[in-house]
C-alpha positions in Angstrom: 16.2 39.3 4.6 15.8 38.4 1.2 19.1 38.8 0.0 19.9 36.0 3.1 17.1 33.8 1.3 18.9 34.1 -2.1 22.6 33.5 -0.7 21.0 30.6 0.6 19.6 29.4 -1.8 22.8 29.6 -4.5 25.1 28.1 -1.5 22.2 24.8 -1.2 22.1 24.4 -5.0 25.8 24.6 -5.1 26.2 22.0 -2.5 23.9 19.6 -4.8 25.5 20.0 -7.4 28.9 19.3 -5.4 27.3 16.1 -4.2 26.2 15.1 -7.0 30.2 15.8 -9.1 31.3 13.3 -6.2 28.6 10.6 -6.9 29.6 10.6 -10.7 33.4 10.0 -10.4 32.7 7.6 -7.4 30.5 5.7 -9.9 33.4 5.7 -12.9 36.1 5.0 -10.7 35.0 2.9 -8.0 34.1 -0.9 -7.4 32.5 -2.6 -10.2 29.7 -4.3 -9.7 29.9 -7.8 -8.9 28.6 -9.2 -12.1 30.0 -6.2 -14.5 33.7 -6.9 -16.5 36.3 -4.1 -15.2 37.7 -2.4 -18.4 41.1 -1.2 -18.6 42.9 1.6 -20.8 44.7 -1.0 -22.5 42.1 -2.5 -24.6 41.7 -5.6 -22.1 39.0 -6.7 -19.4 38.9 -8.5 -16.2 36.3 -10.9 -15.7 35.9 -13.1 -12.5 35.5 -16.7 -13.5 33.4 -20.0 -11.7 36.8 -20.6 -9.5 36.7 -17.0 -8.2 39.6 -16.6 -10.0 40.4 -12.8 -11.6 40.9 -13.6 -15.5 42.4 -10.9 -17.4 41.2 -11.3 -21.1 41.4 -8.7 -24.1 38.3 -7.0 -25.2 38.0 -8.5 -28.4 38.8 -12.6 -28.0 39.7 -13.2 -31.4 40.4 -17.4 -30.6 39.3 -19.8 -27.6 40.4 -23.3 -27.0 38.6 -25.7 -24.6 39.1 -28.7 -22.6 35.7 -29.0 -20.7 34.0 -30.3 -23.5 29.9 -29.0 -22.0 31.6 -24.8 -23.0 31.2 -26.6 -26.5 27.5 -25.9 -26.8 27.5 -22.7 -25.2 29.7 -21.2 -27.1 27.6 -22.8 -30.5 24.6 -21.1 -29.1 26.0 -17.6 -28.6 27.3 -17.7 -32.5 30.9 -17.9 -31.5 32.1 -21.2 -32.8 33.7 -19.6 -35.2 36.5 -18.1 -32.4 37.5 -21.9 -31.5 40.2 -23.0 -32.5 40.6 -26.6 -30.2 37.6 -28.0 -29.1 37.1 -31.9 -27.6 33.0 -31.9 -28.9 33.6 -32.1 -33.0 30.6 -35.0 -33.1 27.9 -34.9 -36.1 25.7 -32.1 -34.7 27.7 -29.5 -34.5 29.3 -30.5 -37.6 25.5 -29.8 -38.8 25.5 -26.7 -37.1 28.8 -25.0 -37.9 31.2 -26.3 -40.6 34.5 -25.1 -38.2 34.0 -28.5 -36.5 35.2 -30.0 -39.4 38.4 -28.6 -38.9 38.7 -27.7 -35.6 41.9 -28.8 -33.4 43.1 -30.1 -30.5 44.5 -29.5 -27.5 43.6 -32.7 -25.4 41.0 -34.8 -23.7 40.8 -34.5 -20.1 44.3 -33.5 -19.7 45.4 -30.5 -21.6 48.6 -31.0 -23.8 50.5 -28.0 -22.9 52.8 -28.1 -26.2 49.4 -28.2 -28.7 47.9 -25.4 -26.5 51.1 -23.4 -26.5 51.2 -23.8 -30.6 47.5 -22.4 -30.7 48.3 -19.7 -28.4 44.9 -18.7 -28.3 43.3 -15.3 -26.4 41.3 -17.5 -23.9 41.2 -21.2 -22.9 38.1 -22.7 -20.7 38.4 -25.5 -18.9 36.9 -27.2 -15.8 36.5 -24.8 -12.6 37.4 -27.8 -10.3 41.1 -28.2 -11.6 42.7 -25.3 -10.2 46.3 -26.9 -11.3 45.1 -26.8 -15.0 44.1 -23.4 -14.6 47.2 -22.0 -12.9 49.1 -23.8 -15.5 47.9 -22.5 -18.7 48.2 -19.0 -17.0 52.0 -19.6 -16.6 52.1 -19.9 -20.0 50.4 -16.4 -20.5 47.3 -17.7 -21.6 44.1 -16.2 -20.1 42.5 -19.3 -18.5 38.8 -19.5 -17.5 37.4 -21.5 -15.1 33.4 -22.9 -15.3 31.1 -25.5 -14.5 27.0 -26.2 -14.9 25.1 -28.1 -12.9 22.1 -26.8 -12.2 19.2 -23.8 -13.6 21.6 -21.4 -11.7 24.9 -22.4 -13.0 23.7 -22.2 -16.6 22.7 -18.8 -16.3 26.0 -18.0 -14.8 28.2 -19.8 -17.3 25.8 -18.1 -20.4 26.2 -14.5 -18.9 30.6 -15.5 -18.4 30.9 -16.5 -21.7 28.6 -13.7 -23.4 30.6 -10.9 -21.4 33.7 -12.6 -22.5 33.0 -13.1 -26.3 31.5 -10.2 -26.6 27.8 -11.8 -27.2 26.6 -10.2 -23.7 22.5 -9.5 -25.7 22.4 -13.0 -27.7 23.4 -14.6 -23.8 20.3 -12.6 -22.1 18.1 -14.2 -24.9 18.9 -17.2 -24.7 19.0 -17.5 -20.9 15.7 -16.0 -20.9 14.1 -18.4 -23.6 16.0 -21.5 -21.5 14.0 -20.5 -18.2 10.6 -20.3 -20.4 10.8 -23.6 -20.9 11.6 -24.6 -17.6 8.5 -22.3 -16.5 6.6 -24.2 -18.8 7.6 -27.4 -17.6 6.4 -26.7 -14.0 3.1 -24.8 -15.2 2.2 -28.0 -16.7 3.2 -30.6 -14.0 1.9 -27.8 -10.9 -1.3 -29.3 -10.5 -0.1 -33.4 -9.9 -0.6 -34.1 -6.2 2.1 -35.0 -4.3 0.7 -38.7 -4.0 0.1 -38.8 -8.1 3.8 -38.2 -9.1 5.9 -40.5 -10.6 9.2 -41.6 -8.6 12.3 -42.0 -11.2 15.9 -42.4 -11.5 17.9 -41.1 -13.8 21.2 -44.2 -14.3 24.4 -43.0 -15.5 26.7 -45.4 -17.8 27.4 -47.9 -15.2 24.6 -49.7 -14.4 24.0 -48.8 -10.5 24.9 -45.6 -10.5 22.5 -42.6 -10.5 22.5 -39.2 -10.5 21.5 -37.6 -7.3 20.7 -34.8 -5.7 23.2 -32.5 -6.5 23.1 -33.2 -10.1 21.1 -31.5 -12.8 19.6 -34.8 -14.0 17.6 -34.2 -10.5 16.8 -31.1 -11.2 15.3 -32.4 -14.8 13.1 -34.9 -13.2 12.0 -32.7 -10.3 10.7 -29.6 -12.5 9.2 -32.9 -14.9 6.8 -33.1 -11.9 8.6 -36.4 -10.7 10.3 -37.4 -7.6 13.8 -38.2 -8.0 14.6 -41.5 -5.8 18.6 -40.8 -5.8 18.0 -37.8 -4.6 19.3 -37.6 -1.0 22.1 -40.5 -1.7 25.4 -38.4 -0.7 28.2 -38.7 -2.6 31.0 -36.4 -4.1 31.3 -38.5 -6.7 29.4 -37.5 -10.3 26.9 -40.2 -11.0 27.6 -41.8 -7.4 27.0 -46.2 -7.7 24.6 -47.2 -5.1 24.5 -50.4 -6.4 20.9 -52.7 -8.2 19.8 -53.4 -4.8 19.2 -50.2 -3.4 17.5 -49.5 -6.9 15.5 -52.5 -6.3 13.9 -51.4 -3.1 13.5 -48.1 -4.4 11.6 -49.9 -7.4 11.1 -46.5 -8.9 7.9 -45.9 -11.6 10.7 -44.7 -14.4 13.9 -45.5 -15.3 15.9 -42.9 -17.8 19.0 -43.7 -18.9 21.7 -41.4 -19.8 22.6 -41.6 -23.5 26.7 -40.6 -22.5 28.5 -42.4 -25.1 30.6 -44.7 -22.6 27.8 -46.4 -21.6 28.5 -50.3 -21.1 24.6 -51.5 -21.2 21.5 -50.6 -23.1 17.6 -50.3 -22.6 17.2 -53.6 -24.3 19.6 -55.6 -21.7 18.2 -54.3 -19.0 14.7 -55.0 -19.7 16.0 -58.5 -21.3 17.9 -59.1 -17.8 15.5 -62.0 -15.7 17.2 -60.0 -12.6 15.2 -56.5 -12.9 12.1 -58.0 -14.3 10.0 -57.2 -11.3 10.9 -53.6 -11.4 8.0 -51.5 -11.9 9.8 -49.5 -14.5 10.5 -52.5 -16.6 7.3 -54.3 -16.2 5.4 -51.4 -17.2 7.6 -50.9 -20.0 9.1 -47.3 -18.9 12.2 -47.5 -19.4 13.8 -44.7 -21.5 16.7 -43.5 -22.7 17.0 -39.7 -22.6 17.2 -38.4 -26.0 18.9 -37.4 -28.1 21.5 -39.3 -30.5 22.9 -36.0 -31.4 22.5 -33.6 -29.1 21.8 -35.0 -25.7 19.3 -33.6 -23.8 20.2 -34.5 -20.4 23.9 -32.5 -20.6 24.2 -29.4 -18.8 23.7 -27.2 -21.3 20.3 -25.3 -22.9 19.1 -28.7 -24.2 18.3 -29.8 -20.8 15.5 -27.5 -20.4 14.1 -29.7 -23.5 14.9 -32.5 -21.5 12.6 -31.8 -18.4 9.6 -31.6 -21.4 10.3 -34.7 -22.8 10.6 -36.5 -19.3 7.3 -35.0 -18.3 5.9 -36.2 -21.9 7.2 -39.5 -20.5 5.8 -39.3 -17.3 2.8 -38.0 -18.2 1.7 -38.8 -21.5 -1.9 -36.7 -21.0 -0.5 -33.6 -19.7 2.0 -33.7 -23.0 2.2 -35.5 -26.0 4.9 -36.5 -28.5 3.1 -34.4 -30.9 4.0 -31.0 -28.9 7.3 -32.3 -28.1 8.7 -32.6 -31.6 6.8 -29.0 -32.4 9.2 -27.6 -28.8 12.4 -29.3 -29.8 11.9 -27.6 -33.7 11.6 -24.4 -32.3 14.0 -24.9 -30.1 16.5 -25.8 -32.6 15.8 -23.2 -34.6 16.3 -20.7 -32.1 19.5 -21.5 -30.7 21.5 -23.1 -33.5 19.1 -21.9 -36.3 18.8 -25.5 -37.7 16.0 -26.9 -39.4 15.7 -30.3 -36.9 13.4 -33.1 -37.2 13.0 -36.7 -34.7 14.7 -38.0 -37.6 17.8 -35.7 -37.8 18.5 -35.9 -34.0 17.8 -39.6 -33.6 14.6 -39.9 -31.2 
């Protein structure tokens, strides 16, 4: 009997450890996770991009070129500008922040030129996930080609985690992510308490006077976590910054208007509050009229910024909840942090 017991025994443990051979290869060899790069033997990855799209890229992207100019940031943050070699973003601030801006090339604005991105030849362009045709095209050349977008908490994330898994900054992406959605957590700790009847209604208008950004947009999603209530936000449109037109922004007569500081704006704060036509808005009789900071580095653009955006609407909003004061002390810490550089109201232009 208890030479049964012991055969037993031997032939269960053997079975375990069987099982447990099986398990390990399975986890080697089979599907990778959804949100893990799939290595390959010869020294290249394959990552899945914004378009769904397979993107085969080596393991150690050595030069990037973009189109979509919002990657530009990104990219800055996660200490990789030095791997670009055609950007469309070469403004001031990032001059401040990395002197490869001063060179930095081209390879178009809005539509790629093929011939400059073929001299450049670099290991990874990014571009737009909406244009498909782009995509496909740069492929045909045999140039790995990316495809991303950001427009909300979710999509920034996403795009941060892409590009840190792609440019081999996968830790510095995980920090910064998480220090982006502490300051979102902070904006909604300190607006959680405004009753529903106490908050402010606002609009955020793009650079046409009349349009707005609705619901869809992150400019929303700004004013929302700011403890606001964005009018815009059930107009439906595919269009970015859809035109409803001053008299639906009339009726709406919301508490705040921000304006977006995108340089291809054809009005200002001052003519609108100077024009006889919108004097009766609340917004501009009360004086609240804004434009979103900053002259450098704007805060409303899908990037990390944005998160410092939401705190300076809510210091707009409600002055009492927080001050100018504690914004300047959050935007030069948050400078610091993500391009380590020393930034003052002064610097930035706000």
């Amino acid at each position: 009997m208890l030479a049964i017991m012991l055969m037993f025994r031997k032939m269960l443990l053997l079975l375990i450890m069987a099982l447990m051979f099986v398990a390990s290869i399975t986890g080697c060899g089979g599907r990778q996770r959804p949100d893990s790069p799939s290595s390959s033997s010869d020294g290249t990855i394959t990552l899945v991009d914004m378009a769904s799209r397979e993107v085969e890229i080596t393991e150690n992207v050595e030069s990037v070129a973009l189109l979509y100019g919002v990657t530009t940031s990104y990219i800055t943050a996660l200490g990789k500008a030095d791997k670009l070699v055609a950007a469309p973003f070469t403004g001031d601030f990032f001059k401040m922040v990395n002197p490869v801006f001063e060179t930095v090339g081209s390879v178009g604005r809005g539509q790629v030129d093929m011939e400059a991105l073929a001299r450049f030849n670099p290991d990874l362009f990014i571009h737009r996930a909406s244009d498909i045709s782009t995509l496909d095209a740069v492929k045909e050349l045999g140039i790995p080609s990316m495809g991303v977008f950001a427009e909300n908490r979710d999509d920034i994330a996403a795009l941060m985690t892409l590009l840190g898994k792609a440019l081999g900054a996968g830790d510095r992406a995980v920090e910064l992510i998480a220090y982006y959605g502490r300051m979102l957590d902070k904006a909604r700790d300190i607006s959680r308490d405004i009753p529903e009847d106490k908050k402010k209604s606002a609009i955020v208008m793009g650079s046409r006077i009349g349009s707005v950004a609705n619901g869809d947009m992150l400019q929303s999603f700004m004013i929302e976590t700011a403890g606001g209530v964005n009018c815009a936000k059930e107009v439906q449109s595919t269009e970015i910054w859809p035109v409803v037109g001053t008299e639906t922004i009339f009726s709406w007569n919301p508490d705040f208007i921000f304006i977006t500081n995108n340089s291809s704006i054809n009005y200002s704060r001052e003519t609108l509050m100077a024009d006889p036509a919108w004097a009766n808005l609340t917004a501009v009789k009360e004086k609240q009229v804004y434009q979103v900071p900053s002259d450098k580095d704007s805060w409303e653009f899908p990037g990390i910024s944005s998160a410092l955006g939401s705190l300076w609407m809510l210091s707009a909003m409600y002055p009492d909840k927080l001050n100018k004061e504690q914004i300047d002390a959050q935007a030069k810490e948050f400078y610091k942090k993500v391009y380590n550089l020393d930034a003052t109201p002064e610097l930035l232009g706000y």
